[in-house]
N, CA and C atoms as a LAMMPS dump frame, in Angstrom:
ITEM: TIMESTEP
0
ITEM: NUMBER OF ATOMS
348
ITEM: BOX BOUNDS ff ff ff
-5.0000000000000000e+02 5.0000000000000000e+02
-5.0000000000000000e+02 5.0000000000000000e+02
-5.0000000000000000e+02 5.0000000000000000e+02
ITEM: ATOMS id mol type element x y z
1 1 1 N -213.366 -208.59 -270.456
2 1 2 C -213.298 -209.727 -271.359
3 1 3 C -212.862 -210.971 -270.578
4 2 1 N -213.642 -211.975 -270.565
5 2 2 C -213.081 -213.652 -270.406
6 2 3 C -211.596 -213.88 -270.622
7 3 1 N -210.949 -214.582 -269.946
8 3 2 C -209.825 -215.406 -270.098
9 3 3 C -210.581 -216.771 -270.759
10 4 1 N -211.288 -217.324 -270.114
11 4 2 C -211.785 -218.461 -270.649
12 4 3 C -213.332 -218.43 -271.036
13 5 1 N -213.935 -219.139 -272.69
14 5 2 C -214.751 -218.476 -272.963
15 5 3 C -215.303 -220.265 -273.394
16 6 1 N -216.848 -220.114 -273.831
17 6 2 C -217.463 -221.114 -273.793
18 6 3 C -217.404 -220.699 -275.073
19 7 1 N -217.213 -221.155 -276.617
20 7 2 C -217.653 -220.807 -277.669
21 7 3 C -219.042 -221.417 -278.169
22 8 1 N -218.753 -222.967 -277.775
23 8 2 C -220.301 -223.558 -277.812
24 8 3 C -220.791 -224.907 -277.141
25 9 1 N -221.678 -224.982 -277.103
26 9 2 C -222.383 -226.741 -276.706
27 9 3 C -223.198 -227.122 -277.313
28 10 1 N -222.837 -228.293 -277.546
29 10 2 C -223.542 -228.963 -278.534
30 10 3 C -223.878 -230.323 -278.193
31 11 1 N -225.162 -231.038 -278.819
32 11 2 C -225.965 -232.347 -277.92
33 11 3 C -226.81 -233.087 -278.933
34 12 1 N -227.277 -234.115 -278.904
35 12 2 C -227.785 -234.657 -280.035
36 12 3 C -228.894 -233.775 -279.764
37 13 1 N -230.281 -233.615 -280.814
38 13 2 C -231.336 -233.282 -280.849
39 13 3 C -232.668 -234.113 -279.913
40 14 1 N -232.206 -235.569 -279.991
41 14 2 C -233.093 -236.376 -279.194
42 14 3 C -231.947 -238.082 -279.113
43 15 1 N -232.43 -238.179 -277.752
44 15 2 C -231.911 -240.149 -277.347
45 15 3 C -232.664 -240.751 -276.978
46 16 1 N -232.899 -242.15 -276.784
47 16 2 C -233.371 -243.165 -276.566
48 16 3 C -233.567 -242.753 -275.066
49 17 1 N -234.466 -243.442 -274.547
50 17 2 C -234.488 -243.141 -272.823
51 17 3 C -233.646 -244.603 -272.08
52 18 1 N -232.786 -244.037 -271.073
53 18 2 C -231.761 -244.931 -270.767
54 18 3 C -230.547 -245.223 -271.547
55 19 1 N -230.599 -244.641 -272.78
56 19 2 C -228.97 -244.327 -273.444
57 19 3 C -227.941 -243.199 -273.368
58 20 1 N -226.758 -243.468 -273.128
59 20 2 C -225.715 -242.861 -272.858
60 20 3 C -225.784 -241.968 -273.981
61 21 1 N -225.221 -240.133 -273.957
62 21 2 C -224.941 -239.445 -274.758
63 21 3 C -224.137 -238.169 -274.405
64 22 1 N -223.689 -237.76 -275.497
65 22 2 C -222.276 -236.788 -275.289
66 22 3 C -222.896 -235.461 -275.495
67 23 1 N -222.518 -234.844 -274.378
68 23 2 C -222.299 -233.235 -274.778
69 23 3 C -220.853 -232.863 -274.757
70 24 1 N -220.948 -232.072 -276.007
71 24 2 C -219.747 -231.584 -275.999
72 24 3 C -219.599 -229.947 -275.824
73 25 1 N -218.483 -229.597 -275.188
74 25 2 C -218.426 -228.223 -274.775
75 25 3 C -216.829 -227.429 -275.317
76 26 1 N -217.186 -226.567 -276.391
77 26 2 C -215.86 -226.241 -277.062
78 26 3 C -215.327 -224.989 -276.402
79 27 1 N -214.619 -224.777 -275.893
80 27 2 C -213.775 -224.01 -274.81
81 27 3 C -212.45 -223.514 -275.523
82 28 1 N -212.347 -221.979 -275.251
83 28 2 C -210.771 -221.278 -275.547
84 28 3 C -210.498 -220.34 -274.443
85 29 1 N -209.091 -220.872 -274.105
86 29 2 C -208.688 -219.946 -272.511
87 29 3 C -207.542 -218.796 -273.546
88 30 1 N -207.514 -217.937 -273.003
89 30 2 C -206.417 -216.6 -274.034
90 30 3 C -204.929 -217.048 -273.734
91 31 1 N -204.09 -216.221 -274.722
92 31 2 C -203.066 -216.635 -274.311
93 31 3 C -202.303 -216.765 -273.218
94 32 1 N -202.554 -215.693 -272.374
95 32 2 C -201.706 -215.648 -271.511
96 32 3 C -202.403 -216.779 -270.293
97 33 1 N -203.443 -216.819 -270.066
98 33 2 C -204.055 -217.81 -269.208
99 33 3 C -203.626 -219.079 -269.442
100 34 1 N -203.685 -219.641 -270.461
101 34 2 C -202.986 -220.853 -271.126
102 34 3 C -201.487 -220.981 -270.746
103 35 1 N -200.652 -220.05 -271.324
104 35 2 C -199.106 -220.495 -271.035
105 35 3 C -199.092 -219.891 -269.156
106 36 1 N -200.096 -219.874 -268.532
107 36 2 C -199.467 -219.628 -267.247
108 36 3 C -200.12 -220.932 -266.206
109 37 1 N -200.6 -221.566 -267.478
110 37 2 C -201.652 -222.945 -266.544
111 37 3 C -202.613 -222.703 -265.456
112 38 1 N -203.223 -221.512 -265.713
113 38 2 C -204.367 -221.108 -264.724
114 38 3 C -205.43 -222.337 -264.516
115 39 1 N -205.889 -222.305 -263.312
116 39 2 C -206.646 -223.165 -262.747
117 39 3 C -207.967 -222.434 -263.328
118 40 1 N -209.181 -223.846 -263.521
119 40 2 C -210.183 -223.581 -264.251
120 40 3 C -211.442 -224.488 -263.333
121 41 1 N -212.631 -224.125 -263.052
122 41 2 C -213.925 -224.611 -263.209
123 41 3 C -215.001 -224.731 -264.026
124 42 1 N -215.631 -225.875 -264.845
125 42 2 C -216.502 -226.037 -265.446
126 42 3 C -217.545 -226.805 -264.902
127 43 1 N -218.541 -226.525 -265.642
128 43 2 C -219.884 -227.317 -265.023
129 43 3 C -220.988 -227.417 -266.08
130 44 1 N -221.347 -228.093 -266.54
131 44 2 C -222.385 -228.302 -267.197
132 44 3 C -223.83 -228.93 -266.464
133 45 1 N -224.691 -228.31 -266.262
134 45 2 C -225.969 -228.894 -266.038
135 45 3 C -227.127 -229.456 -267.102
136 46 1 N -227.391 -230.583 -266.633
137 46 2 C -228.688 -231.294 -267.806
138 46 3 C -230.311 -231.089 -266.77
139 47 1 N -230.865 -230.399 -267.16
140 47 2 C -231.756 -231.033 -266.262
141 47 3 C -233.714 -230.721 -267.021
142 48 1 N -234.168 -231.818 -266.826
143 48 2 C -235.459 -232.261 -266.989
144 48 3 C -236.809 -232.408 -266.325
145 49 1 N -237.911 -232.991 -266.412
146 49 2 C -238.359 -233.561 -265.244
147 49 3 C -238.188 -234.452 -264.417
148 50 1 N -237.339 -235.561 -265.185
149 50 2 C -236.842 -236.738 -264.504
150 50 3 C -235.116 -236.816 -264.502
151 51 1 N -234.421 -235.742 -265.101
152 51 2 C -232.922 -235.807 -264.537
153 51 3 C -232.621 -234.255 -264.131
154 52 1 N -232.019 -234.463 -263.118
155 52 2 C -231.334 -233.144 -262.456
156 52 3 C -229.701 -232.975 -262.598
157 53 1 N -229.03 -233.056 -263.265
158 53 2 C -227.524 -233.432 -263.168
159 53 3 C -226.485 -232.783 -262.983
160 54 1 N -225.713 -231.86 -262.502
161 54 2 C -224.569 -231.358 -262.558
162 54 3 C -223.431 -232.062 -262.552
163 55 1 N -222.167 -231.481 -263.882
164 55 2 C -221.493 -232.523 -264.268
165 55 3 C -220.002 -231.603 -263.925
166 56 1 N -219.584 -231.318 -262.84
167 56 2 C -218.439 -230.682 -262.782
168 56 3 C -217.212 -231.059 -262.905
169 57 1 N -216.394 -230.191 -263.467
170 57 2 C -215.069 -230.285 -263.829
171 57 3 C -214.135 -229.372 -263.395
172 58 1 N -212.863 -229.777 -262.879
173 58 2 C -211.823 -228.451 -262.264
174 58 3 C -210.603 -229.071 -262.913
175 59 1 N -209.472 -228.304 -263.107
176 59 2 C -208.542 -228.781 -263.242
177 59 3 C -207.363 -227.369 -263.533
178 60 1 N -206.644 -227.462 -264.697
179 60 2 C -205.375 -226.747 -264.693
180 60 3 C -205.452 -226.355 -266.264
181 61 1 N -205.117 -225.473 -267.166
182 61 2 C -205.091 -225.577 -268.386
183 61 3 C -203.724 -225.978 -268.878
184 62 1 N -203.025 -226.941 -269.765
185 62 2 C -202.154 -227.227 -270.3
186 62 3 C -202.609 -229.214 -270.244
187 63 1 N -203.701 -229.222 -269.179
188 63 2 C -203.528 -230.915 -268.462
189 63 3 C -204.741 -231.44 -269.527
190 64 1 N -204.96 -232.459 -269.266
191 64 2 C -205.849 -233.146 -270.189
192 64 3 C -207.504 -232.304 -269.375
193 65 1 N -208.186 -232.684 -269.652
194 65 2 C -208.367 -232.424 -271.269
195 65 3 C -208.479 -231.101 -271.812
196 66 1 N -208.062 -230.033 -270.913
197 66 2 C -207.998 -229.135 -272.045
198 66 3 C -205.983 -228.705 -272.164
199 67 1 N -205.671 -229.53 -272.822
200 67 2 C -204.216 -229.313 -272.806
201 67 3 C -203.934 -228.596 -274.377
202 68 1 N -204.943 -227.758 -275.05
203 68 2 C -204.553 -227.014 -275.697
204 68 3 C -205.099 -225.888 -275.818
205 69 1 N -204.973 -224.668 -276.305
206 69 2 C -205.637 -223.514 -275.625
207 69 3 C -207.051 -223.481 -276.32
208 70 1 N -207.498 -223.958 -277.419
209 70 2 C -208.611 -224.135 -277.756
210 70 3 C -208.94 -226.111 -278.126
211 71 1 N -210.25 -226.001 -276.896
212 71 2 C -210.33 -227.772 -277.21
213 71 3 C -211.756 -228.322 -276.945
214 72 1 N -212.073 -229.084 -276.988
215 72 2 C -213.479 -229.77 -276.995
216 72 3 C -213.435 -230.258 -276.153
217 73 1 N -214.461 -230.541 -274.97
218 73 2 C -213.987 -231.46 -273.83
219 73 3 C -215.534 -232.201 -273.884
220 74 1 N -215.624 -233.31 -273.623
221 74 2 C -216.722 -234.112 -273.778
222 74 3 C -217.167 -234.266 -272.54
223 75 1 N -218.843 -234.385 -272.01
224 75 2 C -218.979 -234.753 -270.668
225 75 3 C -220.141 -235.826 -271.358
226 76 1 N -220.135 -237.22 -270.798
227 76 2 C -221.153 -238.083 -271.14
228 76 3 C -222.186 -238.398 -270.077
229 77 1 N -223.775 -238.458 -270.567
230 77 2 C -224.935 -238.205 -269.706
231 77 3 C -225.887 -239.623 -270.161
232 78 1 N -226.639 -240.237 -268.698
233 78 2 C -227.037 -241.046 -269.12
234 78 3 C -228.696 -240.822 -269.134
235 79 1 N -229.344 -241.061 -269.935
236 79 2 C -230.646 -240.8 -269.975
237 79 3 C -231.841 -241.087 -269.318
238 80 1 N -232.744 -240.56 -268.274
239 80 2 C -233.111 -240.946 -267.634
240 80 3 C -234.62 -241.924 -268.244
241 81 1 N -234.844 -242.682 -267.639
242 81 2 C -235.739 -243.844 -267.984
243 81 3 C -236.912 -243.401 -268.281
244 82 1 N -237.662 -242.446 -268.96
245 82 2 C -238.962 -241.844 -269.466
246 82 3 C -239.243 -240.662 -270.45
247 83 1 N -240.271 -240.755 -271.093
248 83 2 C -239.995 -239.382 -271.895
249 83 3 C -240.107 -238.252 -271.297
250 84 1 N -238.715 -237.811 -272.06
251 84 2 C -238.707 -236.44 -270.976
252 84 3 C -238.146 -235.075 -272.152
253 85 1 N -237.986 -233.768 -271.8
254 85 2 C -237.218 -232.737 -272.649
255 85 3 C -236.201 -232.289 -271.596
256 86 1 N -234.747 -232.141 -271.94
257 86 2 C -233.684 -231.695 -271.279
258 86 3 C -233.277 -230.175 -271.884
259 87 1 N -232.847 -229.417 -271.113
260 87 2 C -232.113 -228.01 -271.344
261 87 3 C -230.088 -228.253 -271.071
262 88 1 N -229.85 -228.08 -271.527
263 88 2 C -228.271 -228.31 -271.064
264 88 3 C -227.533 -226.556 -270.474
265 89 1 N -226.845 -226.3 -269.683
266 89 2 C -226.001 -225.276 -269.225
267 89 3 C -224.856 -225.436 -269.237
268 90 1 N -224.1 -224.618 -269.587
269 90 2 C -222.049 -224.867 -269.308
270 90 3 C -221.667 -223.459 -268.447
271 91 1 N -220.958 -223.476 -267.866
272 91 2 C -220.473 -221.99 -267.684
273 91 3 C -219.023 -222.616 -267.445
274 92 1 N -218.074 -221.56 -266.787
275 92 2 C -216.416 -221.849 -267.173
276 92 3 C -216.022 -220.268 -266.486
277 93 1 N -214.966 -220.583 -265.118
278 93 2 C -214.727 -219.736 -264.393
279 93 3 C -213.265 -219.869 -264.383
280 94 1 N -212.191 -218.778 -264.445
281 94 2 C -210.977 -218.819 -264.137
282 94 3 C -210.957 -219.12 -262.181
283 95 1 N -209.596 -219.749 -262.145
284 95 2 C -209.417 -220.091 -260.669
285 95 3 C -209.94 -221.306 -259.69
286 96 1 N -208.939 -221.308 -258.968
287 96 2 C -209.602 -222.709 -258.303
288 96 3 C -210.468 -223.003 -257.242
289 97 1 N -210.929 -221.181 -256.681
290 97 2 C -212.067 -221.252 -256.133
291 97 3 C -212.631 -220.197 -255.941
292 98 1 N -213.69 -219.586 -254.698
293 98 2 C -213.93 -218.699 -254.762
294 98 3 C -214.03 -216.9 -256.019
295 99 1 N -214.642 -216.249 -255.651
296 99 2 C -214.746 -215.297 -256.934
297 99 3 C -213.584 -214.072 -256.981
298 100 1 N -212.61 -214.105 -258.042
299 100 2 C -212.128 -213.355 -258.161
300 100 3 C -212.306 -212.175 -259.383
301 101 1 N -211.921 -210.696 -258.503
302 101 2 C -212.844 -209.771 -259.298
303 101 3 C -212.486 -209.486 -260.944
304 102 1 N -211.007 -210.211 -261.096
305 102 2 C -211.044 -209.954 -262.219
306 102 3 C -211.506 -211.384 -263.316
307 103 1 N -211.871 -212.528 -262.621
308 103 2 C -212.836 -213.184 -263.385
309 103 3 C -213.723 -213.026 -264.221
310 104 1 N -214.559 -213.318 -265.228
311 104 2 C -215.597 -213.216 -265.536
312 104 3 C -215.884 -214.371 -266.247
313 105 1 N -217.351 -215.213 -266.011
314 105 2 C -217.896 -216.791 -266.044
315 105 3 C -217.989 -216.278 -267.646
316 106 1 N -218.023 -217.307 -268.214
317 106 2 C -219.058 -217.487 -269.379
318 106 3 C -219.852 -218.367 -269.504
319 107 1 N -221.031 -218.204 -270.371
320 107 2 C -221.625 -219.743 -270.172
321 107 3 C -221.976 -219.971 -271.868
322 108 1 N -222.827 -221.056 -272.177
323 108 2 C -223.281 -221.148 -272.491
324 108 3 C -224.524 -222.443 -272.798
325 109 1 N -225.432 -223.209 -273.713
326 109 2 C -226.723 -224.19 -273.82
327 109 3 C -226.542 -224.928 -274.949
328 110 1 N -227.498 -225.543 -274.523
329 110 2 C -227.785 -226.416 -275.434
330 110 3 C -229.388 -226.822 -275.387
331 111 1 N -229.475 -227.234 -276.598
332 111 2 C -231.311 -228.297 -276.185
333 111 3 C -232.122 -227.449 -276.755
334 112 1 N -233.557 -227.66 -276.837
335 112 2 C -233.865 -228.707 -275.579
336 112 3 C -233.119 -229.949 -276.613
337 113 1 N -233.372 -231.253 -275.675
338 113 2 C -233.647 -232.814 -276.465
339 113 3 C -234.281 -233.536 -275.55
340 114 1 N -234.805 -234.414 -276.811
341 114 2 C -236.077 -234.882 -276.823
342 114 3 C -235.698 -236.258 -276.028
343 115 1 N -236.121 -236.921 -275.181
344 115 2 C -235.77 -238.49 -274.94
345 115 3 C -237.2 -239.256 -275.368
346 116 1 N -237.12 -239.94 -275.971
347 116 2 C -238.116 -240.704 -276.366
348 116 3 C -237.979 -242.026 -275.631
C-alpha cells in the first residue's frame, strides 16, 4: 500500500490556445508519513502535439503546499499557441530520491482537453 496516494486530477475539459490553466492534483500521504514529514516527489506531465511539459515538484510533507495530510495542490499550464488535444499524468513518490523498496508511486490523469 502507498504512503502517498494520488486520489485525483482534475483539468478544465477545453482552453483557449495561449491561456493559462489549472490542474489540480488531490493528494493524501497516511498518517504516519505525514507526522514524520517524509520527503515527497511529484510530477505532473501535459503533453500534446505542440506542448511537452513536465511540471515537477519535491518538497517535505507538513510544508506548503501540502501542509495537511490530505490537500489539493495546484500546478498552472500555459497553453500552447494552436489547436491541439492534451493528456495530463501525476504520479507521487515517497523520498527525496532515488527508489526505495518500500515505496510505491501512484499516479494518476486527466484529459484529454481540447485547446481551441
Amino acid at each position: 500500500m502507498a504512503d502517498l496516494t494520488i486520489n485525483s486530477v482534475s483539468a478544465p475539459l477545453a482552453v483557449l490556445a495561449g491561456s493559462s490553466f489549472t490542474i489540480n492534483v488531490n493528494v493524501t500521504a497516511s498518517p504516519d508519513s505525514f507526522e514524520d514529514g517524509s520527503a515527497y516527489r511529484l510530477a505532473v506531465f501535459v503533453n500534446g502535439a505542440n506542448l511537452h511539459q513536465l511540471l515537477p515538484l519535491t518538497g517535505h510533507l507538513q510544508e506548503a503546499p501540502w501542509n495537511t495530510a490530505s490537500t489539493v495542490i495546484p500546478f498552472t499550464v500555459t497553453a500552447g499557441p494552436a489547436f491541439d488535444l492534451y493528456s495530463v499524468t501525476a504520479g507521487v513518490i515517497e523520498g527525496p530520491s532515488g527508489l526505495d523498496p518500500d515505496s510505491v508511486p501512484t499516479f494518476g490523469s486527466a484529459g484529454p482537453i481540447f485547446v481551441v
